[in-house]
C-alpha positions, 0 to 999 in steps of 0.5 A: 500500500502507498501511503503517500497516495492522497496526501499533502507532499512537503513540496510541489509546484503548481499554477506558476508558484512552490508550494509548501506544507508548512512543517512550522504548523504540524502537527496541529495543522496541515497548511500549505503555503503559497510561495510565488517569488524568490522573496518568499521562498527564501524566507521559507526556507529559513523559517523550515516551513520546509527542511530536510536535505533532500526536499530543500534540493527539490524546493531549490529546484523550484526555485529556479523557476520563480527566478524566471520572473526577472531573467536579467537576475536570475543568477542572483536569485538562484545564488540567493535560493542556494544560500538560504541554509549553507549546510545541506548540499541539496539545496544547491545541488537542486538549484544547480540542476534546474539552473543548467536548464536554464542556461541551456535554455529548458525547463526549469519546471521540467527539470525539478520534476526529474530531480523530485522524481529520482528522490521519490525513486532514491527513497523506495531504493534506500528502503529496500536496502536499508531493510536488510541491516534491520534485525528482526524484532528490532527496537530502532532509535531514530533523531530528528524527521527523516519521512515522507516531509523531507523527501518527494518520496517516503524519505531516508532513515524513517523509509527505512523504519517504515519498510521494517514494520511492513515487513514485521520487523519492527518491535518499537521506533524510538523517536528523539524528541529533538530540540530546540525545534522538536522535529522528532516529537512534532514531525517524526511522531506524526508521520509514524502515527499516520502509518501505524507505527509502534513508537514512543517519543523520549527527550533526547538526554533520555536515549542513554539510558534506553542504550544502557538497558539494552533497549536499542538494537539500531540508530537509523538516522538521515544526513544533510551532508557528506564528506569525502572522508564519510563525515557525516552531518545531521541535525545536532544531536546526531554525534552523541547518539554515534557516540552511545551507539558505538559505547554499546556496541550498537550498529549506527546507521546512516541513509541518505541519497547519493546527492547528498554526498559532496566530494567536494568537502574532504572532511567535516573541518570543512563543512559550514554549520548553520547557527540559528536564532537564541530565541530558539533555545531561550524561549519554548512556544513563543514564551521565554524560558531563560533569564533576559541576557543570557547568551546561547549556543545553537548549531543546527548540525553537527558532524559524526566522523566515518569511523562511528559509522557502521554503514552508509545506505544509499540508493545505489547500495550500501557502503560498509565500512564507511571510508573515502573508498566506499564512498567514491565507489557509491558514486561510480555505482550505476543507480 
């Protein structure tokens, strides 16, 4: 059974303008918002109405599009698009793709509906791959939002997770709550109750304990770049779990398309980490929780290092263990 079929997709292009579902909203409210200029767009990016790595790059790819609007620009705009979040690849990657179309003089639209299309086919492909390093019974422990909200398909690491239930494998999905934003309790927990899953929502300095009590039998978890090396980043909070992960001999797990990888990037020394707004730490729902002047600290990812990574899923197979040389072989790989 699809059960992406009938609902809201996290992004999609319709008569001239993106259009979003804005994950700020849920899970209260399933609303789509109306992106018809760049303006817009960008502003919705930073705000994560929309998120997740490979949905940025389709939503950059959209961009492109309402760039159009002032051809005479439509480099700058592009640029603008690109730089929204500076950490996840995809965003530029999408940008970049759509843009060649351009400047060949295609479709833009065209081109993001091919780019959107080989994620949702990246996604079933992660999954079915992802399902083999499942054990059966397996309680999964997973940080942040990895579905259908971060893709055009079923996403990456919760693909991953969705596929073990369906087939019988899944005894209990753990769900990080994942502050400050809470993309784990807000967002994962909606999709996996829309699914039917068997989870629990835990706060994110719980998860030592459930790996001290032999609770956890895999971290499954998404990226939003990687390096050369198998550097690996993700939402903040990802590190630490690596950490637990390997203190207890538990296989940590990253899925994540091949767009995703940036050969470019040699280690994790050179990735640009997104720091957002003190008001995300210092206030919770609007209302503020720490003392006027005090300072905080909010990186949006940090970096796991190859070495805590036992294995890299991606739509053309599985690298394990997770080197430059398994990485480089992912991308000669046919898809």
């Amino acid at each position: 059974m699809d059960r992406r079929a009938n609902r809201l997709p996290a992004v999609a292009w319709r008569d001239g303008a993106v259009e979003l579902l804005d994950q700020t909203r849920l899970p209260g409210e399933e609303t789509v918002l109306r992106c018809a200029d760049v303006d817009s767009l960008v502003e919705a990016i930073q705000r994560l109405v929309v998120r997740g790595a490979p949905a940025l790059g389709v939503a950059g790819a959209y961009g492109v599009a309402l760039a159009l609007s002032d051809p005479a620009g439509v480099e700058a705009a592009a640029e603008r698009i690109a730089a929204a979040r500076p950490t996840a690849v995809n965003l530029r990657r999408g940008v970049a793709h759509a843009l060649a179309a351009v400047r060949s003089g295609g479709d833009p639209v065209a081109a993001a509906d091919a780019f959107a299309a080989e994620d949702a086919a990246a996604s079933d492909a992660m999954a079915a791959y992802g399902l083999e390093l499942v054990p059966a019974a397996a309680r999964v422990l997973t940080h942040c939002n990895t579905g259908a909200l971060v893709s055009a398909g079923g996403g990456t690491a919760y693909a991953v997770a969705r596929a073990a239930h369906d087939a019988g494998r899944l005894a209990r999905l753990w769900v990080d709550e994942t502050r400050p934003l809470l993309q784990g309790a807000r967002l994962t927990a909606w999709e996996a109750a829309r699914d039917g899953l068997p989870y629990a929502v835990l706060p994110d300095n719980a998860a030592g304990s459930l790996f001290a009590r032999g609770e956890v039998d895999v971290v499954l978890v998404g990226a939003d770049r990687i390096c050369a090396d198998g550097s690996v980043a993700n939402k903040v909070g990802t590190y630490p779990l690596a950490v637990l992960a390997r203190a207890h001999d538990v296989p940590f797990v990253v899925v994540a398309p091949t767009s995703t990888i940036d050969l470019a990037t040699a280690s994790g020394d050179g990735i640009e980490i997104e720091q957002r707004g003190a008001e995300e730490v210092l206030s919770y729902g609007g209302v503020r929780v720490a003392p006027e002047g005090a300072a905080a600290y909010n990186p949006a990812f940090d970096v796991t290092p190859p070495h805590l990574v036992t294995a890299l899923v991606t739509e053309r197979g599985v690298a394990r263990p997770v080197t430059e040389e398994t990485v480089r072989g992912l991308l000669s790989t046919d898809p």
